[in-house]
Rosetta silent file (secondary structure, phi, psi, omega in degrees, C-alpha in Angstrom):
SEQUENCE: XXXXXXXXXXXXXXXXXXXXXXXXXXXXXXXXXXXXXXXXXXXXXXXXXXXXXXXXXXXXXXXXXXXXXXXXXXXXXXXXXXXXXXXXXXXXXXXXXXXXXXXXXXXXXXXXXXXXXXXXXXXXXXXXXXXXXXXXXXXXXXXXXXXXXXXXXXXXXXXXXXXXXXXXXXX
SCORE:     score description
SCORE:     0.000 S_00000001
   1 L     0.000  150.111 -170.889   16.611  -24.580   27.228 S_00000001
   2 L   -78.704  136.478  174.280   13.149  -23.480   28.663 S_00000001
   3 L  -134.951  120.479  169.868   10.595  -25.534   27.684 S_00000001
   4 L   -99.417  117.257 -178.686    6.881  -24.683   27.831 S_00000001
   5 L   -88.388  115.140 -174.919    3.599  -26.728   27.085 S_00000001
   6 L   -65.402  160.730  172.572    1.542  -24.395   24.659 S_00000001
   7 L   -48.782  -48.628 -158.389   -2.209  -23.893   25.644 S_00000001
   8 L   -99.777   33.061  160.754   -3.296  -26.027   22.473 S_00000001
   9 L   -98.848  130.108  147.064   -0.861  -28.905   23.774 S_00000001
  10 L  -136.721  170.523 -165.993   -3.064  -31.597   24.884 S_00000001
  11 L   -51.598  -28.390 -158.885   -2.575  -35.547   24.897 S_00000001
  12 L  -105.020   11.445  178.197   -5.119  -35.950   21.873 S_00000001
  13 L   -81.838  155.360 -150.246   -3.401  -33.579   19.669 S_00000001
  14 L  -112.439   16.515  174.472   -2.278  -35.400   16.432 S_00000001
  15 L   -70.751 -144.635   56.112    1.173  -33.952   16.207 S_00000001
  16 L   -12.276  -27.587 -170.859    5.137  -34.982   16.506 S_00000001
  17 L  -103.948  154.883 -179.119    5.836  -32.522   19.113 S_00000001
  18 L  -116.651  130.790 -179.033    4.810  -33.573   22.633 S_00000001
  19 L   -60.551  -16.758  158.321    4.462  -31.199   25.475 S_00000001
  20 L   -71.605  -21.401 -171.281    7.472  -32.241   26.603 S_00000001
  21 L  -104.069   16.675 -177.884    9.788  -31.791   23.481 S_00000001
  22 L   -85.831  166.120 -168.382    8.013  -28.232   22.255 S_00000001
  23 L  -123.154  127.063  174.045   10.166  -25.283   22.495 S_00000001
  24 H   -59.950  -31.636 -167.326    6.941  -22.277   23.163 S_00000001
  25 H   -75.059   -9.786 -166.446    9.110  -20.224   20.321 S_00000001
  26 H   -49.962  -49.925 -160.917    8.097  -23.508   17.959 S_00000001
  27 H  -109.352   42.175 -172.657    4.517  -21.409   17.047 S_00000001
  28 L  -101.156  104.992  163.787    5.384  -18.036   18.098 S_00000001
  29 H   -45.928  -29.714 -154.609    4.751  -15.677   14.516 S_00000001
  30 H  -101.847  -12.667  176.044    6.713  -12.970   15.993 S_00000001
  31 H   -79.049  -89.756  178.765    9.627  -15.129   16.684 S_00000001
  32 H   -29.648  -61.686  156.597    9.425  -16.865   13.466 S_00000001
  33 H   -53.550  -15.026 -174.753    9.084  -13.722   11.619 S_00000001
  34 H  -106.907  -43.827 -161.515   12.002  -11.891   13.234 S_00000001
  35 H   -80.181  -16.286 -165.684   13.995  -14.716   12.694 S_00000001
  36 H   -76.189  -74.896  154.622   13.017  -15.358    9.157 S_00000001
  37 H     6.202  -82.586 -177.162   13.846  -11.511    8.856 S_00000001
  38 H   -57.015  -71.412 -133.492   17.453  -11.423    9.912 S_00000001
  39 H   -78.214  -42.666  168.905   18.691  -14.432    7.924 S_00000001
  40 H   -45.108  -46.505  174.166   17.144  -12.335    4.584 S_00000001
  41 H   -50.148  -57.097 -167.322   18.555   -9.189    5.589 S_00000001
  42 H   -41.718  -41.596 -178.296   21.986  -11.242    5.715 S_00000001
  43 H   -59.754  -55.392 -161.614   21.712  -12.197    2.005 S_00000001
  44 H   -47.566  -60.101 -161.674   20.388   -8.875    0.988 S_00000001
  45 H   -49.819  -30.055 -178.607   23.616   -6.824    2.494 S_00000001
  46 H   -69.638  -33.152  160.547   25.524   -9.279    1.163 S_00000001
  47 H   -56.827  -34.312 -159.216   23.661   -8.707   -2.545 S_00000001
  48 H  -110.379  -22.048  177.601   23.911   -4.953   -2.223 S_00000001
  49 H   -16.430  -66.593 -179.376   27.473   -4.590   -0.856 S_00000001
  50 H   -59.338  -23.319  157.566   29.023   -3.912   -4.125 S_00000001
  51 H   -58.365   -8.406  155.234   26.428   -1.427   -4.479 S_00000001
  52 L    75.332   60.627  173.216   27.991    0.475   -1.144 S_00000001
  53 L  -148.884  147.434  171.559   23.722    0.890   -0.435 S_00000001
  54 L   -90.872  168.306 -170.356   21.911   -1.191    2.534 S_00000001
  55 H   -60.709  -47.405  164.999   18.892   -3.022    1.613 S_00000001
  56 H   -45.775  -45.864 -177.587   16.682   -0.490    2.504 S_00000001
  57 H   -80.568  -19.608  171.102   18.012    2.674    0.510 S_00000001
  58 H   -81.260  -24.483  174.553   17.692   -0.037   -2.298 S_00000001
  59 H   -59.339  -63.442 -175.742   14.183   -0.579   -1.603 S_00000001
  60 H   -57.834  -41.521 -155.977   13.658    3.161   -1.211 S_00000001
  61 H   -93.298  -79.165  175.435   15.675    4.359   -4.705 S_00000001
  62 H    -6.283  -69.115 -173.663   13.713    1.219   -6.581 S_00000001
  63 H   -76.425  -16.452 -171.808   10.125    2.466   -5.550 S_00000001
  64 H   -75.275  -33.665 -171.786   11.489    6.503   -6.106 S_00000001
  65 H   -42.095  -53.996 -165.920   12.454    5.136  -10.090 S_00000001
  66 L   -71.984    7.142 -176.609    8.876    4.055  -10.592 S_00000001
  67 L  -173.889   79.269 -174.288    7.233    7.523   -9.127 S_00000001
  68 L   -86.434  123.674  171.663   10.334   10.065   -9.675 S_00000001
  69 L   135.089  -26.081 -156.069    8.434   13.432   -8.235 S_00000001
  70 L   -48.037  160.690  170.131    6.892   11.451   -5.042 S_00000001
  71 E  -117.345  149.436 -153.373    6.694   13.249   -2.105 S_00000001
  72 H   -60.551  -31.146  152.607    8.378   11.558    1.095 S_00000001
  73 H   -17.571  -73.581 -175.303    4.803   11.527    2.801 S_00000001
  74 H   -53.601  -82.485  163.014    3.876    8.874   -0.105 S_00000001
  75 H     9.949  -80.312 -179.338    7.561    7.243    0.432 S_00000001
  76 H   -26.341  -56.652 -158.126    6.315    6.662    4.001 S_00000001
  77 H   -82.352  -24.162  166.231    3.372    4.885    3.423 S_00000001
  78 L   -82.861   28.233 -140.026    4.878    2.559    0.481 S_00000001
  79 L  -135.703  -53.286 -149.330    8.072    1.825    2.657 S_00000001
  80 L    78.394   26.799 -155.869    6.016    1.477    5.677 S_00000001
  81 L  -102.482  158.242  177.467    8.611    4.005    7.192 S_00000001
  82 L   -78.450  175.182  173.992    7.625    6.745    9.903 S_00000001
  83 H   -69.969  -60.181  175.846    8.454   10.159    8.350 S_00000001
  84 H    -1.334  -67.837 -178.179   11.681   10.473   10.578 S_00000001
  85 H   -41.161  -64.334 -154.890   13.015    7.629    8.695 S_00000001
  86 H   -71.682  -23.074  160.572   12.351    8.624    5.133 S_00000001
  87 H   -53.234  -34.640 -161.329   14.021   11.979    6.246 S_00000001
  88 H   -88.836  -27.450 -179.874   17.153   10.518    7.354 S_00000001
  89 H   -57.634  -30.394  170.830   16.974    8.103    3.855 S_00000001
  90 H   -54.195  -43.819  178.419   16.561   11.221    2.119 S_00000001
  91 H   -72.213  -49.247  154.881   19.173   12.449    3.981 S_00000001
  92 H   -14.197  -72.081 -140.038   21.264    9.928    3.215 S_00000001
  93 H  -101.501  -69.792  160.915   20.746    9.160   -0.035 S_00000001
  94 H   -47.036  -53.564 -147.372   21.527   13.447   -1.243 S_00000001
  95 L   -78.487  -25.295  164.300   24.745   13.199    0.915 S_00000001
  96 L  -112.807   27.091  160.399   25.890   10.448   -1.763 S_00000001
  97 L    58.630   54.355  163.616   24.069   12.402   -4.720 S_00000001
  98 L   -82.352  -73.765  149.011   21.420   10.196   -5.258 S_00000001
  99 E  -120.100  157.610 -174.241   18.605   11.716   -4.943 S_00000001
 100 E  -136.728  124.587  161.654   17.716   15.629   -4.935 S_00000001
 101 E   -97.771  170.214 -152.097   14.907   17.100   -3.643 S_00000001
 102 E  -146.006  142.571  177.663   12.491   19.902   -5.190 S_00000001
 103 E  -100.270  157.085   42.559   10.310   22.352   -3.531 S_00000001
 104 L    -5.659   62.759  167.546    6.724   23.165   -5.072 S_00000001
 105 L    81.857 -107.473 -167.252    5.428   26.229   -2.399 S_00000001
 106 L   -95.344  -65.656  171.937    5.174   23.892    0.773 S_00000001
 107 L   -32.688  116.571  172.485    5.608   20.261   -0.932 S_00000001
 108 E  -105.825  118.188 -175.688    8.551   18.651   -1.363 S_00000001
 109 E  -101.830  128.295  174.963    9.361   16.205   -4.309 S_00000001
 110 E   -77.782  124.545  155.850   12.005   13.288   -4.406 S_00000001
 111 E  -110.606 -179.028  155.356   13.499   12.633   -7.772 S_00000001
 112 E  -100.972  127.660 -171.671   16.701   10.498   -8.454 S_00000001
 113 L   -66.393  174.632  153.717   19.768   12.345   -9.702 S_00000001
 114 H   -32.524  -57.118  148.115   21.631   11.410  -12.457 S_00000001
 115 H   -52.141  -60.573 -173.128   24.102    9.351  -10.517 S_00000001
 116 H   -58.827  -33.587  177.623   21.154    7.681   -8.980 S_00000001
 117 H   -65.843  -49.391 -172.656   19.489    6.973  -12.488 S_00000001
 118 L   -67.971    6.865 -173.853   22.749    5.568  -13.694 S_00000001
 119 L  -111.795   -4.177 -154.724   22.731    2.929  -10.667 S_00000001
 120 H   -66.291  -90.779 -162.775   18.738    1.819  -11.897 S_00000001
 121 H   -41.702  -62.913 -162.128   20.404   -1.412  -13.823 S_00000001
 122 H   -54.073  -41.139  164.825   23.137   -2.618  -11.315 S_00000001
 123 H   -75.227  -35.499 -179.230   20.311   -2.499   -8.463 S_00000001
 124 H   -72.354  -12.298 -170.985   17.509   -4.105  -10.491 S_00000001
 125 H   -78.822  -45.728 -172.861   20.420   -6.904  -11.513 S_00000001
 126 H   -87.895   -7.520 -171.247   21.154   -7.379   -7.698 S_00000001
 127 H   -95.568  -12.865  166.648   17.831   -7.167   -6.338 S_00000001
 128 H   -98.407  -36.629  172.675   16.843  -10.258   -9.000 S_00000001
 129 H   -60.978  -31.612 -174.431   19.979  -12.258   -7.781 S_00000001
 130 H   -77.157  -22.754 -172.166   18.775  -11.704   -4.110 S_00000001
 131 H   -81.824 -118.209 -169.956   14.531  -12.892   -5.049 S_00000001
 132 H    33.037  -75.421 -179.125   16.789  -15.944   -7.155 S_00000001
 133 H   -63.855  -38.144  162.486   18.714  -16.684   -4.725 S_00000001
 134 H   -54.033  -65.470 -179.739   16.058  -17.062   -1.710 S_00000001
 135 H   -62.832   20.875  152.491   14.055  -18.575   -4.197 S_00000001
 136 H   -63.172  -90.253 -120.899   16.802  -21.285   -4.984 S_00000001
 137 H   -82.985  -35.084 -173.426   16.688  -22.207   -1.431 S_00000001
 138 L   -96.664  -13.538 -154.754   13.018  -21.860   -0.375 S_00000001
 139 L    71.803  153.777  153.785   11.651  -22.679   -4.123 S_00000001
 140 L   -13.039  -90.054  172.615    9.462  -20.283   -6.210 S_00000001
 141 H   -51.121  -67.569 -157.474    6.458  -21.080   -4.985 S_00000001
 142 H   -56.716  -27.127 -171.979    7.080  -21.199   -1.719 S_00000001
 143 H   -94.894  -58.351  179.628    8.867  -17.584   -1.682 S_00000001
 144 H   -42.912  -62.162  176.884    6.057  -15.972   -3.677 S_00000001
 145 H   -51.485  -38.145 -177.472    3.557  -17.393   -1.232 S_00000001
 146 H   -68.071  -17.013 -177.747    4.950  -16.557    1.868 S_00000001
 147 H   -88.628  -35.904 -162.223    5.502  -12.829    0.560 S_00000001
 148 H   -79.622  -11.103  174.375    1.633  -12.779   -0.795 S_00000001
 149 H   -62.668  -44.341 -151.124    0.892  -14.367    3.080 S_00000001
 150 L  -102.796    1.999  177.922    3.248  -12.103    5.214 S_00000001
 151 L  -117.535   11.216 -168.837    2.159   -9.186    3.322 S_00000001
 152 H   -97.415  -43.086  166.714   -1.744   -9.703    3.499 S_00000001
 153 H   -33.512  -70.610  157.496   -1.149  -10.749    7.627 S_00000001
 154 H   -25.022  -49.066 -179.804    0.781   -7.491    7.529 S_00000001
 155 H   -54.247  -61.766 -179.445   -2.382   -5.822    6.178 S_00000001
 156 H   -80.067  -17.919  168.179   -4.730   -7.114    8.423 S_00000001
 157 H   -76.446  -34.163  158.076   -2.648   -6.376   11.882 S_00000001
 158 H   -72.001  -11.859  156.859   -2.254   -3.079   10.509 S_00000001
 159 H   -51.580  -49.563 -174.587   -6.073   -2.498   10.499 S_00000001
 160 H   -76.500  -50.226  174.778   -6.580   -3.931   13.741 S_00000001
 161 H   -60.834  -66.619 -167.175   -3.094   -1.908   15.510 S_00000001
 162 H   -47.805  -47.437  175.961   -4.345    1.846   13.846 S_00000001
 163 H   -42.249  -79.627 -168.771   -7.979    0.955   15.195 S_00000001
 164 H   -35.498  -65.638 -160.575   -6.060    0.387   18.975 S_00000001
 165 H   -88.525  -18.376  176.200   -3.702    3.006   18.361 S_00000001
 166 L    71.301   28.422  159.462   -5.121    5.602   15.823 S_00000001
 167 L   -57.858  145.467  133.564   -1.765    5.392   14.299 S_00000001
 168 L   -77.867  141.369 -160.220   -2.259    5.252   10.583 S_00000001
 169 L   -56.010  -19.312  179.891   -2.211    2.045    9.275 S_00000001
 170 L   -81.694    0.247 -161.905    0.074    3.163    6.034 S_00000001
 171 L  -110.039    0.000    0.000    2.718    4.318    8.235 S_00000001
C-alpha cells in the first residue's frame, strides 16, 4: 500500500500515527466523505427496495409531498441536482405515475399523483428505519451531528466553489 508522510507529520506531533504507519487517505475529507457515502447509499437501496424507488427519487417524492406545486427549478436547488437531473427524475418518476406535471403559461409545476400520494406512508416508514438504523450503529448523536457538520461544510464550499466558478451555489 502507498504510504505518504502528510505535511503536518512531524516528530513532535502528539498522535498514534507515525509518518511511517499513516495511510495520506487517513485525513483526506474527500476520501472520507465518498467513502462514508457509498456504505449509506448501500443501506438506503437496501431500505427502499421494497419500494421498487432508489434513494434519490425517495428523497425527491418526500421534499415534492411537503411543496406539491414546486417547480423543478426549486427541486434543483433543494436536491442540490443540476436541472438535467431533476428532468430525468421527473422523467422517471411520470413513467411510473408518480408524479404529473402542470403547465401555468411558461412554468411548470410538479405535484404527486394519486399513486404517488398513496406511497407518502410506506416511504416515510422506510426512510425512519434507514435514519434508525444508521443511527443504531453510529448513535444519535453522533448521526445528527455529522449531518448538521457535513451539511454546514457543504454550505460553506458551496460559497467559496460559485465565487471560483459563478456556478450557483444552490445548484
Amino acid at each position: 500500500m502507498l504510504r505518504v508522510t502528510m505535511p503536518e507529520d512531524t516528530p513532535h506531533r502528539n498522535d498514534s500515527h507515525t509518518p511511517a504507519s499513516r495511510h495520506f487517505l487517513d485525513d483526506c475529507l474527500f476520501y472520507s466523505v465518498n467513502a462514508f457515502s457509498r456504505q449509506l447509499l448501500k443501506m438506503a437501496e437496501a431500505g427502499f427496495a421494497p419500494l421498487k424507488l432508489s434513494p434519490a427519487h425517495v428523497s425527491f417524492l418526500l421534499i415534492l409531498y411537503d411543496n406539491p406545486g414546486i417547480n423543478p427549478k426549486k427541486l434543483g436547488i433543494l436536491l442540490q441536482l443540476t436541472p438535467s437531473t431533476i428532468t430525468r427524475f421527473i422523467d422517471a418518476l411520470a413513467k411510473k405515475k408518480l408524479v404529473k406535471r402542470k403547465k401555468y403559461g411558461k412554468t411548470i409545476a410538479i405535484f404527486p399523483t394519486d399513486k404517488g400520494v398513496a406511497l407518502k406512508p410506506a416511504i416515510a416508514r422506510a426512510y425512519k428505519d434507514f435514519y434508525l438504523n444508521y443511527a443504531r450503529i453510529l448513535g444519535p448523536e453522533t448521526a445528527r451531528n455529522l449531518a448538521r457538520q457535513i451539511r454546514k461544510a457543504n454550505a460553506g464550499l458551496a460559497k467559496v466553489s460559485s465565487f471560483h466558478t459563478g456556478h450557483d451555489s444552490n445548484l
